[in-house]
PDB file of N, CA, C, O and CB in Angstrom:
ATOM      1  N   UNK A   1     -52.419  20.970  10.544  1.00  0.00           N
ATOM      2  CA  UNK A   1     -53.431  21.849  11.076  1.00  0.00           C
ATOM      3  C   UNK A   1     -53.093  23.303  10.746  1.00  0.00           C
ATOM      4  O   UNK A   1     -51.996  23.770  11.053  1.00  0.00           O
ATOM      5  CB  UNK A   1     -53.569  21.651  12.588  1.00  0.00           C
ATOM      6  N   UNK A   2     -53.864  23.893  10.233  1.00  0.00           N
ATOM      7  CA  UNK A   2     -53.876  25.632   9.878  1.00  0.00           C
ATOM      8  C   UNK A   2     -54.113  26.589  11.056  1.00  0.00           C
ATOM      9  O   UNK A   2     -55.222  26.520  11.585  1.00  0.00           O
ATOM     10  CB  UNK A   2     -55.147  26.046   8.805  1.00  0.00           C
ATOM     11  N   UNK A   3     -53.405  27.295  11.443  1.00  0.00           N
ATOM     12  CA  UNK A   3     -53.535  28.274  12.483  1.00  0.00           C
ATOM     13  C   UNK A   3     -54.593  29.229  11.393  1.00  0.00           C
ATOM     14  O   UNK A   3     -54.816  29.217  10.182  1.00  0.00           O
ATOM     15  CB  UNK A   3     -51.837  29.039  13.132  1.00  0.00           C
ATOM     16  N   UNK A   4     -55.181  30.201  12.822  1.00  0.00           N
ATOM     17  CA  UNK A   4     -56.089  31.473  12.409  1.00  0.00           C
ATOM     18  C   UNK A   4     -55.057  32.124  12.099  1.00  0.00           C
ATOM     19  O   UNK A   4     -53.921  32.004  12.558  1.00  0.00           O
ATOM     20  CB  UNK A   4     -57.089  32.256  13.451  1.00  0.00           C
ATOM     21  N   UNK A   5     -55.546  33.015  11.099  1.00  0.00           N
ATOM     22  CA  UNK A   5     -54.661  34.473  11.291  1.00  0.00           C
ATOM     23  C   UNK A   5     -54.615  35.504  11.719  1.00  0.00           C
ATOM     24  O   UNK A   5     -55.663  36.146  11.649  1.00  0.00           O
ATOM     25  CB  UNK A   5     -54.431  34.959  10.676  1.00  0.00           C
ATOM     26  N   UNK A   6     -53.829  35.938  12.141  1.00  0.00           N
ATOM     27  CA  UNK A   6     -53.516  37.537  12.752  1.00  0.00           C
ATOM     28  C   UNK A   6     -54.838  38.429  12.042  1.00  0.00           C
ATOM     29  O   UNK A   6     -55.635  38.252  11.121  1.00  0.00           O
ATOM     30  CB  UNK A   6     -51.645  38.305  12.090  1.00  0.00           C
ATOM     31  N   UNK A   7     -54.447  39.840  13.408  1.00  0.00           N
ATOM     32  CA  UNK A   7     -55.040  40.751  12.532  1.00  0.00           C
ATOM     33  C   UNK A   7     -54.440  40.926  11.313  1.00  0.00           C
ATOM     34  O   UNK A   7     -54.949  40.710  10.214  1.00  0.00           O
ATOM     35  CB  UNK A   7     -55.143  41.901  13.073  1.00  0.00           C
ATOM     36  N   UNK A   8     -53.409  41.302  11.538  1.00  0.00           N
ATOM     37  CA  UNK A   8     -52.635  41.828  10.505  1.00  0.00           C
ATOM     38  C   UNK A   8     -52.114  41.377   9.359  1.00  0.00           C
ATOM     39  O   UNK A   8     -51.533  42.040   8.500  1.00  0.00           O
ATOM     40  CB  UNK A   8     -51.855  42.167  10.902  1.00  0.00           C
ATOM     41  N   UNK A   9     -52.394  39.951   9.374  1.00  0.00           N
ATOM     42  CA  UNK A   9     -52.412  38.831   8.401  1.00  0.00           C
ATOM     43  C   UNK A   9     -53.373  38.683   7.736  1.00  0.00           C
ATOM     44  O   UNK A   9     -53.104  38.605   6.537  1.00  0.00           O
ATOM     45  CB  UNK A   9     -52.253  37.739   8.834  1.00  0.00           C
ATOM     46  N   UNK A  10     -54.759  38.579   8.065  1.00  0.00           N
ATOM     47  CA  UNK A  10     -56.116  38.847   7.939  1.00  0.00           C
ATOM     48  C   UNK A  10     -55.932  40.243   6.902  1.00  0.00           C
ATOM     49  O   UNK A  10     -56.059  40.101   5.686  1.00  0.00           O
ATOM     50  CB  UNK A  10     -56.927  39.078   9.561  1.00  0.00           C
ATOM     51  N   UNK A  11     -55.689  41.300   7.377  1.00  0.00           N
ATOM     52  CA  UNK A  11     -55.329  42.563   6.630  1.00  0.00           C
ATOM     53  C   UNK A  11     -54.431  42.827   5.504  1.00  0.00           C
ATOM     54  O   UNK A  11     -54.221  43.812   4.796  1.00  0.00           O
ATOM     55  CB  UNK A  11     -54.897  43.293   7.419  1.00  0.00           C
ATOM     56  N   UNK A  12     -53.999  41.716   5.558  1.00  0.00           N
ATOM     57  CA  UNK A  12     -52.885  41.448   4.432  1.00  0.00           C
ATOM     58  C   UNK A  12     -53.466  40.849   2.806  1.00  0.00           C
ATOM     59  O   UNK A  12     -53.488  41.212   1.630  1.00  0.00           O
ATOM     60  CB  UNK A  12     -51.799  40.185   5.150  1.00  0.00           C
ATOM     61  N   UNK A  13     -53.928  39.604   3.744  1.00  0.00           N
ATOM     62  CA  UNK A  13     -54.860  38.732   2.765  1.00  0.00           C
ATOM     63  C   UNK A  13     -56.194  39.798   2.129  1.00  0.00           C
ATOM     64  O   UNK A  13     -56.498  39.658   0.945  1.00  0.00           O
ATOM     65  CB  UNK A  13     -55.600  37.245   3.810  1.00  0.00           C
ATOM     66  N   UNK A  14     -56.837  40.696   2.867  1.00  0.00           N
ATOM     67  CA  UNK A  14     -57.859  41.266   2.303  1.00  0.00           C
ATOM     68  C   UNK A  14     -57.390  42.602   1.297  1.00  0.00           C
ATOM     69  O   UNK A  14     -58.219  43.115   0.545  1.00  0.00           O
ATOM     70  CB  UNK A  14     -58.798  41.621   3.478  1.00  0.00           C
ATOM     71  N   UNK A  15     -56.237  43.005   1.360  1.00  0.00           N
ATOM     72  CA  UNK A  15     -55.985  44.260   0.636  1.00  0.00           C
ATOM     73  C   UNK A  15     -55.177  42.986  -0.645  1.00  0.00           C
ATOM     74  O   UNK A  15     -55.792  43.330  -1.655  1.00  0.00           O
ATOM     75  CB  UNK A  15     -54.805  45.815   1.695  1.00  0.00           C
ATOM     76  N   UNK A  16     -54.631  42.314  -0.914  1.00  0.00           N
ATOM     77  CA  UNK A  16     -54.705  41.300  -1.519  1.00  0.00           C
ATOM     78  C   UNK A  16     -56.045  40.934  -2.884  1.00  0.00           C
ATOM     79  O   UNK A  16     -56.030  40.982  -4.114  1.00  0.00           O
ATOM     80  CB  UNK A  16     -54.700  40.510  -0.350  1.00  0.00           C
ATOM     81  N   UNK A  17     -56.905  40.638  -2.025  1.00  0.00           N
ATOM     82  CA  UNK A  17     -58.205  40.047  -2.296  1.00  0.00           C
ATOM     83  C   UNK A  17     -59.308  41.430  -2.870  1.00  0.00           C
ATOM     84  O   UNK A  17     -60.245  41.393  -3.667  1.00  0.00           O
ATOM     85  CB  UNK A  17     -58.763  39.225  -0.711  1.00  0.00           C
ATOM     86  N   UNK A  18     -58.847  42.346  -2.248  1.00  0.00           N
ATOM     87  CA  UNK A  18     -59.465  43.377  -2.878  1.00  0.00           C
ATOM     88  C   UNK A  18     -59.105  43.975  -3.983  1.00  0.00           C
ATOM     89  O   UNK A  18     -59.845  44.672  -4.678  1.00  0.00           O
ATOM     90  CB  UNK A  18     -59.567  44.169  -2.206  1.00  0.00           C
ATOM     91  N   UNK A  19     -57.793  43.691  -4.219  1.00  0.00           N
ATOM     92  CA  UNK A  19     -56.829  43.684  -5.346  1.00  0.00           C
ATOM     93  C   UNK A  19     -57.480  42.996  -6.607  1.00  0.00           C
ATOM     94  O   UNK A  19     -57.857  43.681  -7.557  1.00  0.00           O
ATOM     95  CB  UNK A  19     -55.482  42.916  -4.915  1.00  0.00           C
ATOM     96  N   UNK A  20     -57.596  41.678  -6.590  1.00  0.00           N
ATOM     97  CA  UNK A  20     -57.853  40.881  -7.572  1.00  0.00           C
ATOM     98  C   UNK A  20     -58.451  39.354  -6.779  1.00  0.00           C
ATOM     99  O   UNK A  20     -57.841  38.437  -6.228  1.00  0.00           O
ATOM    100  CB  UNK A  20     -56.433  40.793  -8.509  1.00  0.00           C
ATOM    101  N   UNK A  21     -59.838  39.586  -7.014  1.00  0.00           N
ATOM    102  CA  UNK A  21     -60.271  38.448  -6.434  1.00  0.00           C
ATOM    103  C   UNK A  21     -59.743  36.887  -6.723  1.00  0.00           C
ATOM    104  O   UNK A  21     -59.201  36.435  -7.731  1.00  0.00           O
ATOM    105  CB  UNK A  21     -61.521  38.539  -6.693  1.00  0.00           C
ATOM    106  N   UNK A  22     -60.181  36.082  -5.181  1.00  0.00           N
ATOM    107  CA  UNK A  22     -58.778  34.680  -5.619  1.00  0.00           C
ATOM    108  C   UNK A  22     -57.310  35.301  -5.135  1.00  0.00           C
ATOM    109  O   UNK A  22     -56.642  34.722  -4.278  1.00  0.00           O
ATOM    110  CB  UNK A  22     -58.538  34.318  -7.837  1.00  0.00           C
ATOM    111  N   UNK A  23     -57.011  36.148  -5.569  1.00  0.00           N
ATOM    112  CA  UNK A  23     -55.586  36.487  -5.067  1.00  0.00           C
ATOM    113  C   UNK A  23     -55.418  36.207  -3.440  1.00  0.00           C
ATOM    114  O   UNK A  23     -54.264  36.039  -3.045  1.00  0.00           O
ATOM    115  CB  UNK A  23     -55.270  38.133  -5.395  1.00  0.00           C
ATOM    116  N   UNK A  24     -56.589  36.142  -2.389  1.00  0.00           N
ATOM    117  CA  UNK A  24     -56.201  36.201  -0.924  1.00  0.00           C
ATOM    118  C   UNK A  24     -55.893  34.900  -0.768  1.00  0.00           C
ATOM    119  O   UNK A  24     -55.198  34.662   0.219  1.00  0.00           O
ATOM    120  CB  UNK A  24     -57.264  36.710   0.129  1.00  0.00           C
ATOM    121  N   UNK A  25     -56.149  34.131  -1.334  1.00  0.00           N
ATOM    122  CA  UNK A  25     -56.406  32.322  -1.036  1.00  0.00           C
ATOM    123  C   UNK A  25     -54.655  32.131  -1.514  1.00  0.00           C
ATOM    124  O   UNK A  25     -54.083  31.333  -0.772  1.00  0.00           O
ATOM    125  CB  UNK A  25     -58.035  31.164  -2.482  1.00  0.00           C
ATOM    126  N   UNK A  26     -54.021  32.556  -2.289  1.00  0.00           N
ATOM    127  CA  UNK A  26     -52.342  32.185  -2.716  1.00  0.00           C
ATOM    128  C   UNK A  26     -52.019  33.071  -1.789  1.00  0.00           C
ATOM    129  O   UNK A  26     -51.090  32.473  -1.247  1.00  0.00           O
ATOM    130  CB  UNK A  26     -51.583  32.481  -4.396  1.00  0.00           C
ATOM    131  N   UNK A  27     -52.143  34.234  -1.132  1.00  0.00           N
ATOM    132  CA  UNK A  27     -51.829  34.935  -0.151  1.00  0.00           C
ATOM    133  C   UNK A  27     -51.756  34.005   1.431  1.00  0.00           C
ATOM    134  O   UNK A  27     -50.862  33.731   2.231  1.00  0.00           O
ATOM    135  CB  UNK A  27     -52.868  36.083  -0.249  1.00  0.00           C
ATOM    136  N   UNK A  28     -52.587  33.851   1.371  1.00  0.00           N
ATOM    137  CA  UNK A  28     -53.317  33.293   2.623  1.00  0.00           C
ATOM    138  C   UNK A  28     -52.180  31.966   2.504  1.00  0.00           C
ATOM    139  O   UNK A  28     -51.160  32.120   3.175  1.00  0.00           O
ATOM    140  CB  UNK A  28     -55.353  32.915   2.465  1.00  0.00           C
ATOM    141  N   UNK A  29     -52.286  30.732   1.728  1.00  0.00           N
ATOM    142  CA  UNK A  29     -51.079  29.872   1.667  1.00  0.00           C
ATOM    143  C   UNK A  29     -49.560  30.473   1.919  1.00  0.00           C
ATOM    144  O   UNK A  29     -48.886  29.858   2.746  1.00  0.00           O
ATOM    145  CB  UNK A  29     -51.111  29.291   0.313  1.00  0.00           C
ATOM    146  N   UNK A  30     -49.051  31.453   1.370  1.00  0.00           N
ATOM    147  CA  UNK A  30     -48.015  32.038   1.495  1.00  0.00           C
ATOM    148  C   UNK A  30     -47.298  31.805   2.742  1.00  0.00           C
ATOM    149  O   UNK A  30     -46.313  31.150   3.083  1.00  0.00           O
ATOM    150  CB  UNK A  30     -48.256  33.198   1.277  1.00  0.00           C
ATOM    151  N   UNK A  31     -48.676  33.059   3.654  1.00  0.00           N
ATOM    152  CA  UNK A  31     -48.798  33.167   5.014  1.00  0.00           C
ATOM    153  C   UNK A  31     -48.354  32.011   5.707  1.00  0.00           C
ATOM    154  O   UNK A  31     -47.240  31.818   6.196  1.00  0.00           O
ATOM    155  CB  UNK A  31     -50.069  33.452   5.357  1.00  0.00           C
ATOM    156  N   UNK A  32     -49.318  31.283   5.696  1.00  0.00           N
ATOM    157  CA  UNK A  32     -49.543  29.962   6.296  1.00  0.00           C
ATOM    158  C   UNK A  32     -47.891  29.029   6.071  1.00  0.00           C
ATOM    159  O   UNK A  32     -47.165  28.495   6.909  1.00  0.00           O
ATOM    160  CB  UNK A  32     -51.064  29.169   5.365  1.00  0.00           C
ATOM    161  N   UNK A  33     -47.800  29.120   4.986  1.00  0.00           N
ATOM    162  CA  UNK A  33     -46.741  27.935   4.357  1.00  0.00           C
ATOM    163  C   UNK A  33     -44.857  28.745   5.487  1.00  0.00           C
ATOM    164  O   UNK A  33     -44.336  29.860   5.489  1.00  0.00           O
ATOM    165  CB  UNK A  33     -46.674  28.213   1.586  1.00  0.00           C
ATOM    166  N   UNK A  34     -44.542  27.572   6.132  1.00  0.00           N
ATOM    167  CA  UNK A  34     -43.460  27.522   6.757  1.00  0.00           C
ATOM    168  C   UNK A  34     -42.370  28.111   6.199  1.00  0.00           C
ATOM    169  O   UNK A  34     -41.598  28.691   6.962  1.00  0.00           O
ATOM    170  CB  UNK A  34     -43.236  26.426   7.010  1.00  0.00           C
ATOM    171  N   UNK A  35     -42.110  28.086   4.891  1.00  0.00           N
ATOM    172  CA  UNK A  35     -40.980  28.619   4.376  1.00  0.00           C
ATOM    173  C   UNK A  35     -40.378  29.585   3.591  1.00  0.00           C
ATOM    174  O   UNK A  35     -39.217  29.845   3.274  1.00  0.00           O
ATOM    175  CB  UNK A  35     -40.709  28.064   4.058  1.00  0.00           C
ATOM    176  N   UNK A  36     -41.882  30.227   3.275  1.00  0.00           N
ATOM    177  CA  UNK A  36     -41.799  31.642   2.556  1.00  0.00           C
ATOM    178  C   UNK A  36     -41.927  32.694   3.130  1.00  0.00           C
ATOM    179  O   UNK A  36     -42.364  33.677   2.531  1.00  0.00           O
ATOM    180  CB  UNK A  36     -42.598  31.851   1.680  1.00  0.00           C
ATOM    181  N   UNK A  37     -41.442  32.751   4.918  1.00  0.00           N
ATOM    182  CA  UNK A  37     -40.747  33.708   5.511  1.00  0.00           C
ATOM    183  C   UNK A  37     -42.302  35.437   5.936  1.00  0.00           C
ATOM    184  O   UNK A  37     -42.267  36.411   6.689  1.00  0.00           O
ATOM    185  CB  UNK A  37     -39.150  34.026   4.052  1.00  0.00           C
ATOM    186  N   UNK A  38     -43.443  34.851   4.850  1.00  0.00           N
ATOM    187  CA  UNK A  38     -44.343  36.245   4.968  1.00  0.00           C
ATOM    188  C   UNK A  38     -44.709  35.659   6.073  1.00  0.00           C
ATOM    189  O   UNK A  38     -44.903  34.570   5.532  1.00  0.00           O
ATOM    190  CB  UNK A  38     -45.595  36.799   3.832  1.00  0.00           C
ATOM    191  N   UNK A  39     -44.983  35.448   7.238  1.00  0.00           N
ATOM    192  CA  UNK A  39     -45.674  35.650   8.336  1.00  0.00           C
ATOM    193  C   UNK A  39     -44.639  36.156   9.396  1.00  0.00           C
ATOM    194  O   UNK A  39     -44.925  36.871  10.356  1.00  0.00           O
ATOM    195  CB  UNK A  39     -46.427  34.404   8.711  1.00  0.00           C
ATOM    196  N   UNK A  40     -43.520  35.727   9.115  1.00  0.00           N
ATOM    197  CA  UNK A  40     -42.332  36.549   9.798  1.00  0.00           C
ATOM    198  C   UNK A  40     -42.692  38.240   9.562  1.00  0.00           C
ATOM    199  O   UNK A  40     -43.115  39.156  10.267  1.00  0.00           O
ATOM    200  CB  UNK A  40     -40.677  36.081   8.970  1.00  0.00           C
ATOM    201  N   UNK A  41     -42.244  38.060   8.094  1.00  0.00           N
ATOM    202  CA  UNK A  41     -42.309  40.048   7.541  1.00  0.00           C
ATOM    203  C   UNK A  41     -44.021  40.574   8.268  1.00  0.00           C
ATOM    204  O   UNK A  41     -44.029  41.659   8.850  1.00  0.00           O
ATOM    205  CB  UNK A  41     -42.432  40.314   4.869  1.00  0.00           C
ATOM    206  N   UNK A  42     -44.934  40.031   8.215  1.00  0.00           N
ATOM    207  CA  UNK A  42     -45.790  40.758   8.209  1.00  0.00           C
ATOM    208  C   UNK A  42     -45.885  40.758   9.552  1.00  0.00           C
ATOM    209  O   UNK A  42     -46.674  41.624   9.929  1.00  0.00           O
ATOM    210  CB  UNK A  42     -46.793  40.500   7.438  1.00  0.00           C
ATOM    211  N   UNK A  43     -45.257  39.955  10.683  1.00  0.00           N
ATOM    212  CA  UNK A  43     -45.496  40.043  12.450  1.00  0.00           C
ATOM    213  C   UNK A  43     -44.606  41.267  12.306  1.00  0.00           C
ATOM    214  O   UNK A  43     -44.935  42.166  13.080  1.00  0.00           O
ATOM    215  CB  UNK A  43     -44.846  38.536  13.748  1.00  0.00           C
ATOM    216  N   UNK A  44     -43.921  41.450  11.791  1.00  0.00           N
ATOM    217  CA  UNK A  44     -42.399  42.851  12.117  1.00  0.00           C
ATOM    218  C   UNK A  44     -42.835  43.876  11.505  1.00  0.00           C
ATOM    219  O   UNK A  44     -42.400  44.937  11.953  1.00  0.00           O
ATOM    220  CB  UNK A  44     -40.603  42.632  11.369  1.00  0.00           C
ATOM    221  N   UNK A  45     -43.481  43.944  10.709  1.00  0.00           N
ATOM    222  CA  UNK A  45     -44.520  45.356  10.606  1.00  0.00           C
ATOM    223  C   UNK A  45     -45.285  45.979  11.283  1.00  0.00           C
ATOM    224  O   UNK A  45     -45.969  45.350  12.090  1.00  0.00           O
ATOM    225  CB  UNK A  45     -45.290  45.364   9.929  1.00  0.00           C
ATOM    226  N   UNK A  46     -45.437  47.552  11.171  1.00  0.00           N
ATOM    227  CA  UNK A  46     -46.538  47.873  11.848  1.00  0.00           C
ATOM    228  C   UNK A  46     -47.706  48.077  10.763  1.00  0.00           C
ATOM    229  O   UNK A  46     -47.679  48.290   9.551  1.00  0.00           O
ATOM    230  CB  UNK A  46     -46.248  49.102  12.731  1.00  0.00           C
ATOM    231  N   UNK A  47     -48.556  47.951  11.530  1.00  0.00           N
ATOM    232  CA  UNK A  47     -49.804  48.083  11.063  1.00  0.00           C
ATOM    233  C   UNK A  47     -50.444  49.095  10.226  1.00  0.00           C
ATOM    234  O   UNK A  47     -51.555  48.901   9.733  1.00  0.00           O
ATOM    235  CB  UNK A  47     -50.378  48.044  11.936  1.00  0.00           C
ATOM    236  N   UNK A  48     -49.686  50.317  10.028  1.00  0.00           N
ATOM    237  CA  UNK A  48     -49.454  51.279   9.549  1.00  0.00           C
ATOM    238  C   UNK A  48     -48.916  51.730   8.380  1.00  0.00           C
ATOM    239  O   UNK A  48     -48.938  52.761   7.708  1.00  0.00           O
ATOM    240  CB  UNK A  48     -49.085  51.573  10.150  1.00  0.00           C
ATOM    241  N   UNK A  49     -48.119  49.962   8.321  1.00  0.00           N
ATOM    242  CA  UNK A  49     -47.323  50.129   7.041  1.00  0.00           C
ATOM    243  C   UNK A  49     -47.613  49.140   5.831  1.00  0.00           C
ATOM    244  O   UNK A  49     -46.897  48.781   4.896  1.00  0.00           O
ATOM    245  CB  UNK A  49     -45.859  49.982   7.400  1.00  0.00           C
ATOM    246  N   UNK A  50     -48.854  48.845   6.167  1.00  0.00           N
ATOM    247  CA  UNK A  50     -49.378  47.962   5.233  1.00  0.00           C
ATOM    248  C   UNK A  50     -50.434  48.888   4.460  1.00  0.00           C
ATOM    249  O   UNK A  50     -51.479  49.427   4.824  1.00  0.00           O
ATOM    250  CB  UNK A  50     -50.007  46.622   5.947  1.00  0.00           C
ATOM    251  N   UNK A  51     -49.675  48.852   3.132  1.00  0.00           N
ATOM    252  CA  UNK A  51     -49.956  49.539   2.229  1.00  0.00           C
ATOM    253  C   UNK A  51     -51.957  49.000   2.131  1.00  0.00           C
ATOM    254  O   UNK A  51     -52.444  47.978   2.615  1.00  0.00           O
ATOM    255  CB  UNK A  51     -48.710  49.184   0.879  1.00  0.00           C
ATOM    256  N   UNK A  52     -52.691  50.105   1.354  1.00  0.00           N
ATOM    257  CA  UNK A  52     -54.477  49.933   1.372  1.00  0.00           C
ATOM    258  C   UNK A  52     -54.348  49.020  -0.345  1.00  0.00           C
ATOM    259  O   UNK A  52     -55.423  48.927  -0.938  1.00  0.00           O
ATOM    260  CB  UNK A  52     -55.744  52.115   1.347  1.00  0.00           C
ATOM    261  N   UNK A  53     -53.391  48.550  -0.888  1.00  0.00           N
ATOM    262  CA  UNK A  53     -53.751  47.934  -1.898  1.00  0.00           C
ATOM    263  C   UNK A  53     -52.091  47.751  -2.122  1.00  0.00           C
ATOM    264  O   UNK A  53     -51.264  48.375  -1.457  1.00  0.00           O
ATOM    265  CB  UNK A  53     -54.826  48.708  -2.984  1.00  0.00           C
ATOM    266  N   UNK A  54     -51.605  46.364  -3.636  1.00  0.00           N
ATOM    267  CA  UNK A  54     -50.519  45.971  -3.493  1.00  0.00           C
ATOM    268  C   UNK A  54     -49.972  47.131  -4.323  1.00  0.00           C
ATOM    269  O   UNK A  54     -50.722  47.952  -4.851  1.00  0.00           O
ATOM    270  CB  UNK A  54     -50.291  44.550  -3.822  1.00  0.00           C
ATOM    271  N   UNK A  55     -48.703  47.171  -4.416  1.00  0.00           N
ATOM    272  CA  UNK A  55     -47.441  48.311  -5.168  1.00  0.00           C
ATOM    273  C   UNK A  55     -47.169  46.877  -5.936  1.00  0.00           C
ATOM    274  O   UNK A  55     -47.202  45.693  -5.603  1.00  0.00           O
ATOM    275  CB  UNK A  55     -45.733  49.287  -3.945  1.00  0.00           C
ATOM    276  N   UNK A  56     -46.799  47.825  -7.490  1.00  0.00           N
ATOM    277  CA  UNK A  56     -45.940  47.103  -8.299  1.00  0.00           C
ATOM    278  C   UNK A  56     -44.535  47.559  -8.399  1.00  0.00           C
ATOM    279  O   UNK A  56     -44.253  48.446  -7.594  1.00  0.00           O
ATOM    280  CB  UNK A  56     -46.468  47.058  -9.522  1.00  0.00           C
ATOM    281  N   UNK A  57     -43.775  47.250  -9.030  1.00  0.00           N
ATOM    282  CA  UNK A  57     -42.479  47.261  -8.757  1.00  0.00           C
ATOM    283  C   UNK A  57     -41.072  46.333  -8.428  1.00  0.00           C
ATOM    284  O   UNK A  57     -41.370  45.294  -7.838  1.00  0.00           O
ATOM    285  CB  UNK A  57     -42.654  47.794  -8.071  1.00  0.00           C
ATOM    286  N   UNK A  58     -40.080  46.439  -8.601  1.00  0.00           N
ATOM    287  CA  UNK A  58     -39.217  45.373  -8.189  1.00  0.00           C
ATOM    288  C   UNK A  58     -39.155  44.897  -6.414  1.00  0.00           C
ATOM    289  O   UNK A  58     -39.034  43.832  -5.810  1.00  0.00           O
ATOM    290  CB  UNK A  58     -37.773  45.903  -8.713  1.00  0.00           C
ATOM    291  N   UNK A  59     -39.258  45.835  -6.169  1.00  0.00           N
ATOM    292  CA  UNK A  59     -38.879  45.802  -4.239  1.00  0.00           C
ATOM    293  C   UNK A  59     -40.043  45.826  -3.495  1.00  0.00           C
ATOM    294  O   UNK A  59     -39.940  45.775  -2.269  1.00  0.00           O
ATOM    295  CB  UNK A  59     -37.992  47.245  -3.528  1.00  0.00           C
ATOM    296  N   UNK A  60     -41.195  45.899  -4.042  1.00  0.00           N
ATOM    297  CA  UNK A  60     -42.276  46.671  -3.444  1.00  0.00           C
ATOM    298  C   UNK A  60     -43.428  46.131  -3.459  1.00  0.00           C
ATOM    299  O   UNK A  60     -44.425  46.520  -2.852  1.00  0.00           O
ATOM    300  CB  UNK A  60     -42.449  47.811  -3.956  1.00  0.00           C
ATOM    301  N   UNK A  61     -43.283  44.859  -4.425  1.00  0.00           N
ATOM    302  CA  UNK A  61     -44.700  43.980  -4.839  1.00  0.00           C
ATOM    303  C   UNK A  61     -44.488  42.581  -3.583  1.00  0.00           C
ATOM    304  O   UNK A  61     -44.509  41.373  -3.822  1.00  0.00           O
ATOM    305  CB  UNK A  61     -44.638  43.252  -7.016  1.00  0.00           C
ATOM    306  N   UNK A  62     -44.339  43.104  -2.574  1.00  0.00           N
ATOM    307  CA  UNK A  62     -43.989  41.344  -1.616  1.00  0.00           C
ATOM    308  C   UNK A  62     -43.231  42.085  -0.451  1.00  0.00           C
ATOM    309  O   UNK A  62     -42.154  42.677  -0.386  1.00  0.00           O
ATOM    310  CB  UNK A  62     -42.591  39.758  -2.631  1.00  0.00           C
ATOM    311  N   UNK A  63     -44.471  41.743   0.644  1.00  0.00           N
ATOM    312  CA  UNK A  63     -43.900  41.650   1.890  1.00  0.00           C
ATOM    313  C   UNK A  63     -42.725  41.583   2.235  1.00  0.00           C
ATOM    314  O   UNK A  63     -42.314  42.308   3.141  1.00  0.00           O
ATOM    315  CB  UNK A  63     -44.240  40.896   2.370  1.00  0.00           C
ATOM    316  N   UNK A  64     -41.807  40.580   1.506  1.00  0.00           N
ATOM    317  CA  UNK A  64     -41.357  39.150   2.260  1.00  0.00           C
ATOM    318  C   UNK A  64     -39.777  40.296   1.533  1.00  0.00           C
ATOM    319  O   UNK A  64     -38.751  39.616   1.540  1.00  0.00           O
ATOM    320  CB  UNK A  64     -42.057  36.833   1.465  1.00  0.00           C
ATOM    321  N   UNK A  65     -39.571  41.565   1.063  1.00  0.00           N
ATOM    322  CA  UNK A  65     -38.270  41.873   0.685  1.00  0.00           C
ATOM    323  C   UNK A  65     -38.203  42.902   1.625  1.00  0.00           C
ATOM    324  O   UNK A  65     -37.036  43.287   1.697  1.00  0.00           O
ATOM    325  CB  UNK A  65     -37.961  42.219  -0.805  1.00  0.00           C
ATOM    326  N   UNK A  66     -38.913  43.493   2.347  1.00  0.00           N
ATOM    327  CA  UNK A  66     -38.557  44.337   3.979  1.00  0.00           C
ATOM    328  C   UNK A  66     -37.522  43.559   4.886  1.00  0.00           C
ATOM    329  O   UNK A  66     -36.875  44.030   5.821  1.00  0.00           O
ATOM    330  CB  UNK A  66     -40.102  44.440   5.087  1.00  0.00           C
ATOM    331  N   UNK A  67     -37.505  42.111   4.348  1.00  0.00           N
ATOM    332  CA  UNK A  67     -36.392  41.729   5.806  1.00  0.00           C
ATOM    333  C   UNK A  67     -35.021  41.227   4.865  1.00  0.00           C
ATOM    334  O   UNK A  67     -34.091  40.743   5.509  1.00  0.00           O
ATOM    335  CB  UNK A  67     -37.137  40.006   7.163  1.00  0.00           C
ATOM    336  N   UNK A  68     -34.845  41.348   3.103  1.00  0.00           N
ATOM    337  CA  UNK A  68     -33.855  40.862   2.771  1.00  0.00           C
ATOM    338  C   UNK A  68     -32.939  42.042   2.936  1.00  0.00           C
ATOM    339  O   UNK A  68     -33.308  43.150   2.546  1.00  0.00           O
ATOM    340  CB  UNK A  68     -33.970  40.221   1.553  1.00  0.00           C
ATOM    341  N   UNK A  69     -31.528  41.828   3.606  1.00  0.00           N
ATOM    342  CA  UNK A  69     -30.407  42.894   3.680  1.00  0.00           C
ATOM    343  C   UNK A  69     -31.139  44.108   4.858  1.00  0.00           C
ATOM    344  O   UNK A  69     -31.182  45.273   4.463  1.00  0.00           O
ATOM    345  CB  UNK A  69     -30.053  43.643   1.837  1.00  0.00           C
ATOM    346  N   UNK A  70     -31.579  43.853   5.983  1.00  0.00           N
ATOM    347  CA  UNK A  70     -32.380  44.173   7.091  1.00  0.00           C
ATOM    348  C   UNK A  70     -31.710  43.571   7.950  1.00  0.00           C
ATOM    349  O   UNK A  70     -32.064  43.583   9.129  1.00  0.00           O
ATOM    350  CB  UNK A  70     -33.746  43.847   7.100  1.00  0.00           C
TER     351      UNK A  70
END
């Protein structure tokens, strides 16, 4: 069974999706999926710090490296 998502999950997936359409739906699994840790990173954020579109870069393209060495 699939939980709803957060606001802020929801907000995640759409700056995502606004990015490159299709992109929210592998987002959205990410989220969802038990072991790739983004629904952790994105509950420990503030809301504030979710960038209005994705960053490229080594450190900067993925949620999910705010909590490695944190």
């Amino acid at each position: 069974m699939q939980r709803p998502l957060t606001h802020k999950e929801q907000k995640v997936v759409d700056v995502f999706e606004a990015y490159r359409p299709e992109l929210g739906i592998t987002v959205r699994q990410n989220i969802l999926s038990p072991i790739t840790g983004w629904a952790e990173s994105i509950a420990d954020m503030d809301e504030a710090d979710i960038p209005d579109q994705p960053q490229t870069g080594f450190s900067r393209n993925s949620f999910m490296y705010r909590r490695i060495g944190s």
